[in-house]
Phi, psi and omega in degrees: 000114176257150173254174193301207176248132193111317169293101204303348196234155151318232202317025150081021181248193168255143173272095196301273188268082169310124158212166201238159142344028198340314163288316171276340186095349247231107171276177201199140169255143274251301169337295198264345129306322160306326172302293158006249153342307174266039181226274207246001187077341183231181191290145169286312195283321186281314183110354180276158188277153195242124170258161185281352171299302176328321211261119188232115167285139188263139164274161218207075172346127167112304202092220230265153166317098223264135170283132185317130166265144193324100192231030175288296178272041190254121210255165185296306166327306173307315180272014184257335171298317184293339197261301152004285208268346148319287183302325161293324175333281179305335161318294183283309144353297186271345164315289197288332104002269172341285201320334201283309206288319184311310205290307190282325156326315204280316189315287190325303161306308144000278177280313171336313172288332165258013167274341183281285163355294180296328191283288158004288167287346166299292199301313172287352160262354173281313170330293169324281156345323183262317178284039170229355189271326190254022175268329207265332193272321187246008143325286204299340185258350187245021155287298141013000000 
């Protein structure tokens, strides 16, 4: 079974437990290359031979792989709604993005500003520190 062009997997679906090929690079879902393997020993797509040591499972941000949805038997209204609720989706995806980076902007500035600040005031009491050492240094010297 080859997969189509374009498709991450032997069987030509997304794959709910990705694992990929160390030697080839090839994802795979991880079931039916096993099936695979113990039938032939080899990469399904190169043909070279293959161990379950080769196979690295891939994590998936997020949890789990969200599957394509079915748009064959789908009438033009039905996808122009699914392309709808999609689209709003993202909307609010990136509303809610924003809204997070304007919230880490504000933090930020925050602090930046009350880090000037603190310095600031180090900096006008190191002064302070200092000026009673040469108020005292020219006593001692026009004392003199």
């Amino acid at each position: 079974e080859m997969p189509a062009r374009g498709t991450p997997t032997v069987s030509g679906q997304v794959p709910n437990q990705p694992v990929a090929c160390t030697r080839t690079g090839v994802v795979y879902e991880k079931d039916v290359v096993m099936q695979h393997l113990e039938k032939h020993g080899t990469c399904p797509v190169t043909g070279e031979s293959l161990r379950k040591e080769d196979l690295v499972e891939l994590r998936v941000e997020g949890g789990e792989a969200i599957a394509p949805n079915e748009t064959t038997n789908m009438s033009v209204p039905e996808m122009l709604l699914q392309l709808k609720q999609q689209f709003d989706a993202s909307a609010l995806e990136k509303y809610e993005l924003r809204k997070k980076l304007m919230d880490a902007r504000k933090e930020l500035s925050h602090s930046l500003y009350r880090y000037d600040a603190a310095c600031r005031v180090i900096a006008r009491l190191m002064n302070q520190k200092d000026k009673p050492d040469v108020q005292e240094e020219d006593e001692k010297s026009n004392a003199l």
